[in-house]
Residue frames relative to the residue before (quaternion, step in Angstrom):
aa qw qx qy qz dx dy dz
X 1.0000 0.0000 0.0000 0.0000 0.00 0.00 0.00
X 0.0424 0.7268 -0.6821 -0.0687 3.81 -0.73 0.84
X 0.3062 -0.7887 0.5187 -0.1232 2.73 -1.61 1.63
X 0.0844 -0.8819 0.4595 0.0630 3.26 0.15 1.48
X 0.0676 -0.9154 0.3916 -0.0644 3.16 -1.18 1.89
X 0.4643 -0.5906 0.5896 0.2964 3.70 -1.13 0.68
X 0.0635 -0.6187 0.7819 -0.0429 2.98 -1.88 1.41
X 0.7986 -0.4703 0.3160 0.2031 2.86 -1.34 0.68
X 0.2088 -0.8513 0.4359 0.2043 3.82 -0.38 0.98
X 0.7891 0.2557 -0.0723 0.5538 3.50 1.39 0.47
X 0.8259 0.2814 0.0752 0.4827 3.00 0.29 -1.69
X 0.1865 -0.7988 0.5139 0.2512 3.73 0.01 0.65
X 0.5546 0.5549 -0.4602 0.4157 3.62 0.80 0.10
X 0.6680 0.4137 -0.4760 0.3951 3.99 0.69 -0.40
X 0.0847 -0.7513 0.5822 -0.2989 3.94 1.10 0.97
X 0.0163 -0.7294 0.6614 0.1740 3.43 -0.70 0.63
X 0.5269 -0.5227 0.5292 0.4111 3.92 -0.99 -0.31
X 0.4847 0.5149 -0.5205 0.4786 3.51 0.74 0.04
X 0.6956 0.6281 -0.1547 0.3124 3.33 0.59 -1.32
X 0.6857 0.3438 -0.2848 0.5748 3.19 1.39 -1.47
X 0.8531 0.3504 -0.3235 0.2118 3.72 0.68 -0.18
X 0.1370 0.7462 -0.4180 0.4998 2.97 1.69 1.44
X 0.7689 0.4131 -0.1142 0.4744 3.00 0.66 -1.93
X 0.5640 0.7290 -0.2021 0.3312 3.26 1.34 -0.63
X 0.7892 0.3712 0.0062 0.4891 2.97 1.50 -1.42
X 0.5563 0.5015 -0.1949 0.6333 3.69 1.31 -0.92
X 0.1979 -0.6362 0.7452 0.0286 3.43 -1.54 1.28
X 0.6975 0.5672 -0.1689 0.4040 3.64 1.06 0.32
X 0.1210 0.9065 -0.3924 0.0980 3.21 0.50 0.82
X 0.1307 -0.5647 0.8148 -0.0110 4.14 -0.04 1.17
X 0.2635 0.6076 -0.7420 0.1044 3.16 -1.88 1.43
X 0.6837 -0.4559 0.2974 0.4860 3.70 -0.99 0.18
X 0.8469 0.0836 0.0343 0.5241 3.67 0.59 -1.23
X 0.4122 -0.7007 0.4544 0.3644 3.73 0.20 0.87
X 0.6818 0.4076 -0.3267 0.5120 3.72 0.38 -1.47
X 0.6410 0.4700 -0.4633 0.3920 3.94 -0.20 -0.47
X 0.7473 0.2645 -0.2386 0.5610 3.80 0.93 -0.75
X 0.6072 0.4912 -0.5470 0.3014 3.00 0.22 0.44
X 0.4915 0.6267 -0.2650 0.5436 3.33 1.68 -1.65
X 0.8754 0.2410 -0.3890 0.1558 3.90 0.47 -0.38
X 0.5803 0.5969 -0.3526 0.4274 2.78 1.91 0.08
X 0.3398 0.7192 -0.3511 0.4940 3.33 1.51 0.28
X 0.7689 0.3036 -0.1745 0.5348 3.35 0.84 -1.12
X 0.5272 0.4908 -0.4162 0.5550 4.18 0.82 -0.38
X 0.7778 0.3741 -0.3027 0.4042 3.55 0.38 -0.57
X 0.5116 0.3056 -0.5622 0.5734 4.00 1.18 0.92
X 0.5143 0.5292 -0.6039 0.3011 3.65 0.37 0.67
X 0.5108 -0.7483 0.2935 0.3049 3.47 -0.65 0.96
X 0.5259 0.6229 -0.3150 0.4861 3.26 1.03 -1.25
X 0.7584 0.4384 -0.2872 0.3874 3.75 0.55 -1.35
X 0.7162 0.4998 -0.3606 0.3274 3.40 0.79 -0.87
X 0.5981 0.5947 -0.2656 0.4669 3.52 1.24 -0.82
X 0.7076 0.3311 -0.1747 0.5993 4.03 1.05 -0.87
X 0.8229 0.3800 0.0023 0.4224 3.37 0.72 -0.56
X 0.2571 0.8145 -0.5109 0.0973 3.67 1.60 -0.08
X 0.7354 0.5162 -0.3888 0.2036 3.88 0.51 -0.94
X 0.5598 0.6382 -0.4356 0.2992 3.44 1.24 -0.26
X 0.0850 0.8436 -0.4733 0.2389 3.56 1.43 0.61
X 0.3269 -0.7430 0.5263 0.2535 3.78 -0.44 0.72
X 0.7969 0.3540 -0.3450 0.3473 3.44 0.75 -0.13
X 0.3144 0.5765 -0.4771 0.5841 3.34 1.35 0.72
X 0.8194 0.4631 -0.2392 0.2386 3.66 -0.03 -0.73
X 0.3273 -0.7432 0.5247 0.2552 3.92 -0.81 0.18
X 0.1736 -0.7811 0.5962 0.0662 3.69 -0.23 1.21
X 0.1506 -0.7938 0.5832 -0.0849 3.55 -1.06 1.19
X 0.0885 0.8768 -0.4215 -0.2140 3.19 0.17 0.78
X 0.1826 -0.7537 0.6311 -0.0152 3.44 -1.74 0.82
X 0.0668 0.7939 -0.5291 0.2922 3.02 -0.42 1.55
X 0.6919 -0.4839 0.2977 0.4456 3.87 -1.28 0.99
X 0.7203 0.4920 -0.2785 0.4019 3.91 0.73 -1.05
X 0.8439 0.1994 -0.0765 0.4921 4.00 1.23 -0.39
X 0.2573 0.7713 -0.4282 0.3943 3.29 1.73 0.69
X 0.6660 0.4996 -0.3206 0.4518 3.33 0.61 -0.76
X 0.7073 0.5066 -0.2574 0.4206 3.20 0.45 -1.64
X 0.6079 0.5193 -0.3664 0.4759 3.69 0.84 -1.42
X 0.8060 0.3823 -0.4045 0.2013 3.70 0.17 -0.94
X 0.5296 0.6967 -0.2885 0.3884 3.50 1.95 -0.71
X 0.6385 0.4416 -0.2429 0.5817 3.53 1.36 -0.77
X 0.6370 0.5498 -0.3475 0.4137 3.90 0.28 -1.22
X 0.2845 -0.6831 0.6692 0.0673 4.03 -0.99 1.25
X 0.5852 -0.6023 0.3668 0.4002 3.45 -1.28 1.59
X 0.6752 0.5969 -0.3198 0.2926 3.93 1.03 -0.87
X 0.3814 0.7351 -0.4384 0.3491 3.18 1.58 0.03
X 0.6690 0.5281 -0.0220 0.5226 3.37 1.43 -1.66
X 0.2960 0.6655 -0.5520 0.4060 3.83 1.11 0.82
X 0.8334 0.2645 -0.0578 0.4818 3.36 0.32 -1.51
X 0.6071 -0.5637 0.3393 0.4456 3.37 -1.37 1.26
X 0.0662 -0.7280 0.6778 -0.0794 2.84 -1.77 0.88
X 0.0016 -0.9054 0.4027 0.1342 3.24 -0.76 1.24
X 0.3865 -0.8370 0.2894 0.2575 3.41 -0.65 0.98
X 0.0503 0.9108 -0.4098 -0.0046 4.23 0.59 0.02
X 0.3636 -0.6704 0.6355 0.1202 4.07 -0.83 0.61
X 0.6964 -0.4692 0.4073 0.3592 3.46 -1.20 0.42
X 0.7531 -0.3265 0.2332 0.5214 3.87 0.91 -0.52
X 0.7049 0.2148 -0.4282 0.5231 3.49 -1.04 1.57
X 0.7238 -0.4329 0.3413 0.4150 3.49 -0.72 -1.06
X 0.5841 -0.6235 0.4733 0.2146 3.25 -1.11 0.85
X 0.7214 0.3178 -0.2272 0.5718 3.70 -0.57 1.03
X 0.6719 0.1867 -0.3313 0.6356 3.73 0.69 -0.05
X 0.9023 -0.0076 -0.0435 0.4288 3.04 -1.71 1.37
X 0.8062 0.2423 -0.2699 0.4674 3.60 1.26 -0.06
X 0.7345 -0.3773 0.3142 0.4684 3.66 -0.98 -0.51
X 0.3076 0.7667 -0.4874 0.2827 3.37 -0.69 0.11
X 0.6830 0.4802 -0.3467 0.4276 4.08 0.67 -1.89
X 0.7409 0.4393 -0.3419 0.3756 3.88 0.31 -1.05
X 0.4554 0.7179 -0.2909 0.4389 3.35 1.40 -0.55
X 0.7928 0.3806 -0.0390 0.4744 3.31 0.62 -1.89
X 0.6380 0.5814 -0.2642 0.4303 3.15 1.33 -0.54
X 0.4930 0.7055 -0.2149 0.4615 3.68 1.71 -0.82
X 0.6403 0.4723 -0.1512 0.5866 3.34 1.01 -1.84
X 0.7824 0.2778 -0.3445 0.4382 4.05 0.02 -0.20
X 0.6081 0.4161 -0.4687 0.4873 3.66 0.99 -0.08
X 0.6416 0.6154 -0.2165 0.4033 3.18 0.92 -0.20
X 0.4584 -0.5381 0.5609 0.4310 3.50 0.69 -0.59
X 0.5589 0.6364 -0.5189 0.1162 3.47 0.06 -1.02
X 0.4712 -0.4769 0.6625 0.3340 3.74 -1.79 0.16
X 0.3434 0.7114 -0.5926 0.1575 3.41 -1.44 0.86
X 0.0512 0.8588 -0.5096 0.0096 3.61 -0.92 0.88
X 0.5805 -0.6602 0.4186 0.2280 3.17 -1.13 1.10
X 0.0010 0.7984 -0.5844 -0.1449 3.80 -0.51 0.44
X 0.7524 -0.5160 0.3339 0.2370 2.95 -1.11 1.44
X 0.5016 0.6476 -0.5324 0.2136 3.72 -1.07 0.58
X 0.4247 -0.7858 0.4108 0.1827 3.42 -1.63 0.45
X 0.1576 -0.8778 0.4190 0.1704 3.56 -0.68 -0.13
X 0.8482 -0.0851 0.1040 0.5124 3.24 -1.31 0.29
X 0.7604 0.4866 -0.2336 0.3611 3.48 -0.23 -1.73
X 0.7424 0.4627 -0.2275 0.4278 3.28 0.33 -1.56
X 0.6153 0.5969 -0.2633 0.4424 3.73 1.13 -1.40
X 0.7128 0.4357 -0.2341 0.4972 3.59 0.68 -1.03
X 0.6133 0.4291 -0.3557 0.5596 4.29 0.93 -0.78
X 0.7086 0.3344 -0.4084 0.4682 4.01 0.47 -0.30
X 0.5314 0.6668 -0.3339 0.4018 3.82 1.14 0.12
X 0.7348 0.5154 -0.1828 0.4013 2.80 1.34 -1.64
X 0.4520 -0.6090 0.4644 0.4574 3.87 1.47 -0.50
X 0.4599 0.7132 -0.4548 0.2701 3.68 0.99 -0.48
X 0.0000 -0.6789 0.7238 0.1238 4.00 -1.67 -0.12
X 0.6922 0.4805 -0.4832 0.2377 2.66 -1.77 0.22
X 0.8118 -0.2409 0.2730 0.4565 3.36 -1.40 -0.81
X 0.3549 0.7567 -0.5464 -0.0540 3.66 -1.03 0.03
X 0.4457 -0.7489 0.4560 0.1802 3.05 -1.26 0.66
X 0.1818 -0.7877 0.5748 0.1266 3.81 -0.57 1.38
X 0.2220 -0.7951 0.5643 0.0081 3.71 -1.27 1.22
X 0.5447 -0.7088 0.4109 0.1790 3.40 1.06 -0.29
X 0.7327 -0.4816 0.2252 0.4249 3.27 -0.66 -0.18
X 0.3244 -0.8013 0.4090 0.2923 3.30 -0.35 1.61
X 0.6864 -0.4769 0.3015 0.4588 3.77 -1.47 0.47
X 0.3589 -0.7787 0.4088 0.3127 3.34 -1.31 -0.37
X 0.5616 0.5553 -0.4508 0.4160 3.36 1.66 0.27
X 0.3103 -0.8495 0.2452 0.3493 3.76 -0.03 0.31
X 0.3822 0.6013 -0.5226 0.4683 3.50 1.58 0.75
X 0.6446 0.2465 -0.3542 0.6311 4.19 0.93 -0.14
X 0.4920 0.5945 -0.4891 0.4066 3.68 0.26 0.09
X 0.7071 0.4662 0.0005 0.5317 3.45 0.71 -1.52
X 0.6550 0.3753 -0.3385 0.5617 3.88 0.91 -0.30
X 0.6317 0.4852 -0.4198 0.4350 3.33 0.55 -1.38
X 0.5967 0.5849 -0.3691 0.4069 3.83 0.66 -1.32
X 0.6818 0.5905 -0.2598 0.3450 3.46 0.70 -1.40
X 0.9115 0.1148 -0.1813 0.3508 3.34 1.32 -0.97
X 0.0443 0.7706 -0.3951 0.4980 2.96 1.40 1.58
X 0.5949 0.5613 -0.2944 0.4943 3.58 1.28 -1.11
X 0.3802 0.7654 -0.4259 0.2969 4.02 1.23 -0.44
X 0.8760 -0.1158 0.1653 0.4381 2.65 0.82 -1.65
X 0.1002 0.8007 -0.5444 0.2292 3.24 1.50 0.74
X 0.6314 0.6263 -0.3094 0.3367 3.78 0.45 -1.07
X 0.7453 0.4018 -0.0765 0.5265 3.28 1.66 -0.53
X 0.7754 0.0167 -0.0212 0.6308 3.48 1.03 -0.20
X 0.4483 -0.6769 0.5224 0.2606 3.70 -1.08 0.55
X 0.4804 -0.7052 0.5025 0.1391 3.55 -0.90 0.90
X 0.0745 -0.7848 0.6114 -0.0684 3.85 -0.27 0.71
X 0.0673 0.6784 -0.7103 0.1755 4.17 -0.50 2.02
X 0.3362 -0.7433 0.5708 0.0934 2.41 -1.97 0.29
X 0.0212 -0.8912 0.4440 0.0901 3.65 0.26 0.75
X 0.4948 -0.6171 0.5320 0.3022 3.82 -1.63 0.35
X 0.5099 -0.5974 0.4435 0.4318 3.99 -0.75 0.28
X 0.6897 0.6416 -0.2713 0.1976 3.37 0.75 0.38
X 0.6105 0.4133 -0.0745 0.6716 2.39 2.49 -0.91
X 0.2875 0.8511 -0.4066 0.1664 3.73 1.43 -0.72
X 0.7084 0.4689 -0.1562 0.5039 3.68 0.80 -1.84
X 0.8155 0.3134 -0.3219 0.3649 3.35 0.64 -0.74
X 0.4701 0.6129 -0.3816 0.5077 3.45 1.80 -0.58
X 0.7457 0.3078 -0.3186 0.4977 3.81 0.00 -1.02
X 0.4053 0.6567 -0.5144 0.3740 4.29 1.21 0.08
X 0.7639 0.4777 -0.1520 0.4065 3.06 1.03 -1.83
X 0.7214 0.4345 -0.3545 0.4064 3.71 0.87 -0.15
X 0.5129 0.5963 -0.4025 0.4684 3.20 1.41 -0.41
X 0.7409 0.3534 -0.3326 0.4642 3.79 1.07 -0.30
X 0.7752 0.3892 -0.2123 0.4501 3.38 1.17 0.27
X 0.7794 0.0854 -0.1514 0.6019 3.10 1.67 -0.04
X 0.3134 -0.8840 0.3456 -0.0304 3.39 1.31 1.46
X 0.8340 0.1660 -0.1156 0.5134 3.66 0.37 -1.54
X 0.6384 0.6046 -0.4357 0.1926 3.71 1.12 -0.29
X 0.6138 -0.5579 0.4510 0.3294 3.46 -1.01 0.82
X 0.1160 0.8446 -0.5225 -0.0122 3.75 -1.10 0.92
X 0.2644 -0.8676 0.4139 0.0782 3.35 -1.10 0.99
X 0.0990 -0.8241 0.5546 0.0588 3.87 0.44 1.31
X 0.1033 -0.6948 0.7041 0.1039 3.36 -1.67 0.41
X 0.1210 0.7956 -0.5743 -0.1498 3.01 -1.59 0.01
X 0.6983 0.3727 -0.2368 0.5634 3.92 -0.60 0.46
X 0.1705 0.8373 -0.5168 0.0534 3.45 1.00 0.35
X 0.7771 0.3095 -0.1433 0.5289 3.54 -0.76 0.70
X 0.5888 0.6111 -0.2520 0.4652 3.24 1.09 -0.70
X 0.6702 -0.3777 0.4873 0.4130 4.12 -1.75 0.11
X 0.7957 0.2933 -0.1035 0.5197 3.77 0.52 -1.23
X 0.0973 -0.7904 0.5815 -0.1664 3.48 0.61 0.77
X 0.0818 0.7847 -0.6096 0.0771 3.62 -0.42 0.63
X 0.2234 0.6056 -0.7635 -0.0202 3.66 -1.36 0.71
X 0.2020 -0.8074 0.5530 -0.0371 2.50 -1.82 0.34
X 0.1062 -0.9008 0.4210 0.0084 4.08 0.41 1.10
X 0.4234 0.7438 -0.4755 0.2034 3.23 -0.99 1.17
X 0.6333 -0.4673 0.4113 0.4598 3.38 -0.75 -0.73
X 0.6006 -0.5973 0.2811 0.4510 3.78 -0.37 0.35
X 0.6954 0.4250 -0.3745 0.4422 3.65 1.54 -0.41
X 0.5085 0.6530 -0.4433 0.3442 3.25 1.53 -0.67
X 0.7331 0.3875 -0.2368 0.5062 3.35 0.70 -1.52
X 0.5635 0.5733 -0.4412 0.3990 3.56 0.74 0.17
X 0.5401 0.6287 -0.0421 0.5579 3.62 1.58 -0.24
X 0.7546 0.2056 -0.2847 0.5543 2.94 0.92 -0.68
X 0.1088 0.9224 -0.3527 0.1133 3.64 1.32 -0.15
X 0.0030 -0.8563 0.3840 0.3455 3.46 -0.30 -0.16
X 0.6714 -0.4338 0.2412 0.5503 3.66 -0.82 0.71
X 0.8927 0.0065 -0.0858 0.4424 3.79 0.45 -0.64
X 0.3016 -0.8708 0.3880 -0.0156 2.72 -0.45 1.60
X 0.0702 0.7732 -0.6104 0.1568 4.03 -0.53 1.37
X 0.7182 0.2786 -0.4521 0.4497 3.08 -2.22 0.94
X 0.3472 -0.7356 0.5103 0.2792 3.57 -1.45 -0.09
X 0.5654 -0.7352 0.3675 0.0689 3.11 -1.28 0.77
X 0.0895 0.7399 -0.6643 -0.0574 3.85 -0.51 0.37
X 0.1408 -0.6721 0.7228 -0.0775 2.80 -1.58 1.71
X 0.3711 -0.6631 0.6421 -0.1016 2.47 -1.76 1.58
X 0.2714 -0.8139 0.5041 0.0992 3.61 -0.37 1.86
X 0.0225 0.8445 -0.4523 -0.2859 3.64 0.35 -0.20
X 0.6408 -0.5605 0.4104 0.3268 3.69 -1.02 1.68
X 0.1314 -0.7961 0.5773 -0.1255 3.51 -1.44 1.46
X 0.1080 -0.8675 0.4814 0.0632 3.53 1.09 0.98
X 0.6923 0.5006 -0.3212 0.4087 3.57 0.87 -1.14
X 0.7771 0.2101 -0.2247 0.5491 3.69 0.42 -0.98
X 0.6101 0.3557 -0.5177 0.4830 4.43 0.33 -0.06
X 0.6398 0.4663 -0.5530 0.2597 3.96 -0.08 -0.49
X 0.7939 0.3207 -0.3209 0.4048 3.83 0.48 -0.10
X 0.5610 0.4830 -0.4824 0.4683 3.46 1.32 0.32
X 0.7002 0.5225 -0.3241 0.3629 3.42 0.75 -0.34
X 0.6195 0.4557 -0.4557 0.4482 3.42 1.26 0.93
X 0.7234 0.1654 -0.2539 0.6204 3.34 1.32 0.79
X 0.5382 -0.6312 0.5504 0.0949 3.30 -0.81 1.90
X 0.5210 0.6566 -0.3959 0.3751 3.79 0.98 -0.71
X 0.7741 0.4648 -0.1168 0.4136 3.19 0.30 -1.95
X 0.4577 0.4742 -0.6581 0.3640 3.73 0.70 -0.01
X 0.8041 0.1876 -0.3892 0.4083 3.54 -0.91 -0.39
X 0.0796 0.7656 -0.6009 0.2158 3.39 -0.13 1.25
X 0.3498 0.6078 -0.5401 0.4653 4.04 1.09 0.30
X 0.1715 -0.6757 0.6900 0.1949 3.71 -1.54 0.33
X 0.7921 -0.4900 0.1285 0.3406 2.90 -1.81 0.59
X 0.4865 0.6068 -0.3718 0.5069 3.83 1.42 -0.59
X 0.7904 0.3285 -0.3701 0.3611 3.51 0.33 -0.87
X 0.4872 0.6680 -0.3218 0.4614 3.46 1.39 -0.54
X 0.7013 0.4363 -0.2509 0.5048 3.51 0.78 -0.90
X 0.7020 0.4945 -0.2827 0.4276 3.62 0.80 -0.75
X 0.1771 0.7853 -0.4956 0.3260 3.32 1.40 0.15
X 0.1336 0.5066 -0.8484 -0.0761 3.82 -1.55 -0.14
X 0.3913 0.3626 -0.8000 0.2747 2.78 -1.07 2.30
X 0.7313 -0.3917 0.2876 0.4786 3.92 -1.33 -0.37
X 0.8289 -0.3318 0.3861 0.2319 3.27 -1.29 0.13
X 0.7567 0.1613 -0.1460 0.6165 3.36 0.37 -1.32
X 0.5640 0.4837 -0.5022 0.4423 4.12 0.41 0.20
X 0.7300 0.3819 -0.2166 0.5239 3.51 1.12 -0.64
X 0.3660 0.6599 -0.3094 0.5787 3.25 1.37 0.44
X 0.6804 0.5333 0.0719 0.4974 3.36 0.79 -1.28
X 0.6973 0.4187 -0.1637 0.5582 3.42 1.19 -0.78
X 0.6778 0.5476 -0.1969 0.4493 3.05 1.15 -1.51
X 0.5284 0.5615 -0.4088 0.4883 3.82 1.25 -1.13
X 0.7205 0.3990 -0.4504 0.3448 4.01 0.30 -1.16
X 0.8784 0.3495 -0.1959 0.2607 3.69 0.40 -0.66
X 0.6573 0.3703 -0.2431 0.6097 2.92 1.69 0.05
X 0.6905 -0.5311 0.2822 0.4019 3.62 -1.52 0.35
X 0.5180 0.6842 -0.3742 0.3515 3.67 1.48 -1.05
X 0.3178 -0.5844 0.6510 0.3656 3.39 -1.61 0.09
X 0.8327 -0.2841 0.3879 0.2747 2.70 -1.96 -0.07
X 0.6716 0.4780 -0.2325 0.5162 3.42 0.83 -0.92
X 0.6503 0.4908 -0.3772 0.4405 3.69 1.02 -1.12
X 0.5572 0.6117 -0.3202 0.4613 3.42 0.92 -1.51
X 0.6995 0.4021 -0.4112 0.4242 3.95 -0.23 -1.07
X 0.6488 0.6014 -0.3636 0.2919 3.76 0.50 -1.43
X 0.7492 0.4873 -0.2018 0.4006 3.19 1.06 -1.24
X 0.5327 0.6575 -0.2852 0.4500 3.07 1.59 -1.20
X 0.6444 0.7028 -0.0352 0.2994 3.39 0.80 -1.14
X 0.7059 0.4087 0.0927 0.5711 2.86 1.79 -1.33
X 0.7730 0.4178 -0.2892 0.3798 3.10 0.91 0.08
């Protein structure tokens, strides 16, 4: 039986018991990063309660396997269905397996197959951060936004369909954040947005605004990842979204007043103004 599990996205107390007796039972563990699961069962196991009900989830009792988006494939072409007799647990770096992580080709193997396999119950990031935000209704979770910003900026573009109708729930890296939350301020200017980070965690962090506001309030160095929360704007997206034109609808001041890099604002500046890209940086550059 392989048993795909949820680990905690912060806090090692929100641990369900389902979880600890998974971990409890399986000498087998297929996870994204071997050292991350090991480091956390390492750490659940100075929890008293756990060590006394729960002693086997000892890391050195256990076989770590690692599975991960870059050797999933390969692992499943080699790996025999008898591998999957004995309990096996499956686990991601933190939240749940299959959202935004590995896990679907996995799960997908075990039903063409025949195999035994159950999903244990847990939550993640996304969901944690929309009951923070106070928000209801419908919304629509995308995941990690791209990283070139000409598909970054389309995908955004056609989101505008139906934003008016449901709130939009991404996830970004600390690396791209400034330019990701650059690119919505030019396409979704007046909507209200809600960013976490550390969720569950001592340093919790939210944060409410427009994409320049919260782009402002930034800090100079920027760690951990992020899930933004677009919140749905019927009044100002239902009349941009009958012309594809009007999305870039910032001028050149607001474009400049940006706090993202240079060449992204470079890039902005080329759509609305006669300069290239190349002219735009030089100047940018210079000043």
């Amino acid at each position: 039986m392989l048993f795909f599990v949820p680990t905690p996205i912060g806090n090692l107390l929100d641990v369900s018991l389902h979880t600890l007796m998974v971990f409890n039972k399986c000498q087998v563990i297929l996870c994204e990063d071997t050292r991350v699961t090991k480091k956390l069962l390492t750490l659940l196991l100075r929890n008293d309660l756990i060590q006394q009900y729960y002693p086997n989830i000892n890391p050195k009792e256990k076989q770590f396997i690692s599975f991960h988006s870059h050797n999933q494939e390969d692992f499943l072409k080699n790996v025999g269905k008898d591998f999957f007799t004995q309990d096996i647990a499956f686990c991601t770096d933190a939240g749940m397996p299959n959202i935004s992580d590995p896990g679907a080709l996995l799960l997908r193997y075990m039903r063409e197959h025949g195999i035994d396999y159950e999903v244990v119950l847990g939550g993640g990031a996304f969901s944690h951060a929309f009951v923070c935000s106070g928000l209801e209704g419908a919304f629509y979770f995308g995941g990690f936004l791209a990283h070139k910003q000409h598909d970054r900026q389309r995908y955004l573009k056609s989101l505008l369909e139906y934003h008016n109708e449901m709130h939009i729930i991404l996830y970004e890296s600390p690396k791209r954040l400034r330019e990701s939350l650059g690119d919505i301020a030019l396409i979704m200017p007046h909507s209200t947005l809600f960013i976490y980070k550390e969720l569950t965690k001592l340093y919790e962090t939210e944060i409410i605004g427009t994409a320049q506001e919260i782009l402002n309030k930034l800090p100079s160095s920027i760690k951990g990842e992020y899930c933004i929360i677009i919140q749905k704007d019927s009044k100002n997206l239902s009349s941009e979204t009958s012309n594809t034109q009007q999305i870039l609808r910032l001028n050149q001041d607001d474009i400049l007043a940006l706090d993202i890099q240079p060449k992204q604002k470079a890039k902005l500046l080329a759509q609305v103004s006669e300069k290239s890209i190349k002219e735009w940086y030089a100047i940018l550059t210079q000043r």
